[in-house]
C-alpha positions as CSV (number, residue, x, y, z in Angstrom):
1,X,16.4,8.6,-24.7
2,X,19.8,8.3,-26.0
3,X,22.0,4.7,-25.6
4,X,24.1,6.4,-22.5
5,X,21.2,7.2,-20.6
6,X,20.4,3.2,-20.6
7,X,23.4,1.7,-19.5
8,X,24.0,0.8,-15.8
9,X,26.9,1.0,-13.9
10,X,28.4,-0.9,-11.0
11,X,27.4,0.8,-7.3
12,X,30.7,2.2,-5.8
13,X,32.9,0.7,-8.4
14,X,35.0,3.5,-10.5
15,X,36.9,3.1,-13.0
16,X,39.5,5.7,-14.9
17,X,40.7,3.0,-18.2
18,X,38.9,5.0,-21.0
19,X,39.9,2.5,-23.7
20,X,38.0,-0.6,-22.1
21,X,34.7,-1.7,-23.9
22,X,33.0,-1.9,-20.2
23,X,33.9,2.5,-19.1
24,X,30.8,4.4,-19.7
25,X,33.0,7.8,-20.8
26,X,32.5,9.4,-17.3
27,X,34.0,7.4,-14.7
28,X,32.0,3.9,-14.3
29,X,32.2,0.2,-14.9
30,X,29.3,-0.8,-16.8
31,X,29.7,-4.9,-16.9
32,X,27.7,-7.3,-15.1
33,X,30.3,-8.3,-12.9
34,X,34.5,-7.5,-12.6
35,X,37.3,-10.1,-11.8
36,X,40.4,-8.4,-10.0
37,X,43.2,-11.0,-9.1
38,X,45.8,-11.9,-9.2
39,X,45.4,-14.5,-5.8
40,X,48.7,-13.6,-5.0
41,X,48.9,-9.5,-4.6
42,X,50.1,-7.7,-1.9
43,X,49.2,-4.4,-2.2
44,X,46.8,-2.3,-5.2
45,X,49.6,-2.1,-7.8
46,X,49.9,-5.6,-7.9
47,X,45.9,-6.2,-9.1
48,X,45.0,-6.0,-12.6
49,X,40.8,-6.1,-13.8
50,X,40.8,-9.8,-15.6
51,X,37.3,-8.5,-17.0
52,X,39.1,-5.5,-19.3
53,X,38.1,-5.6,-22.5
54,X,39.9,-3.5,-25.0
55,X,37.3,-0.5,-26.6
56,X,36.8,-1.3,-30.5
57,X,37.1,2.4,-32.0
């Protein structure tokens, strides 16, 4: 069983930000838990994923 096959991804969370530690290469979130804020938004460009983690290459 190779490493991607072990790694678990969030239920209906996608995500397309290739270079962040926590994308499994296909389209999924694979932390724990995600942070979107800021309190203050108004609409979807104004949220940002506090829980990105640049990918170490």
């Amino acid at each position: 069983m190779d490493k991607k096959e072990n790694v678990q991804h969030i239920e209906g969370i996608s995500c397309s930000v290739r270079n962040c530690m926590y994308h499994d290469g296909e389209s999924y979130c694979t932390t724990d838990k995600i942070c979107v804020g800021p309190c203050h938004a108004s609409s979807s460009t104004d949220t940002i994923c506090a829980t990105f983690k640049p990918k170490k290459f």
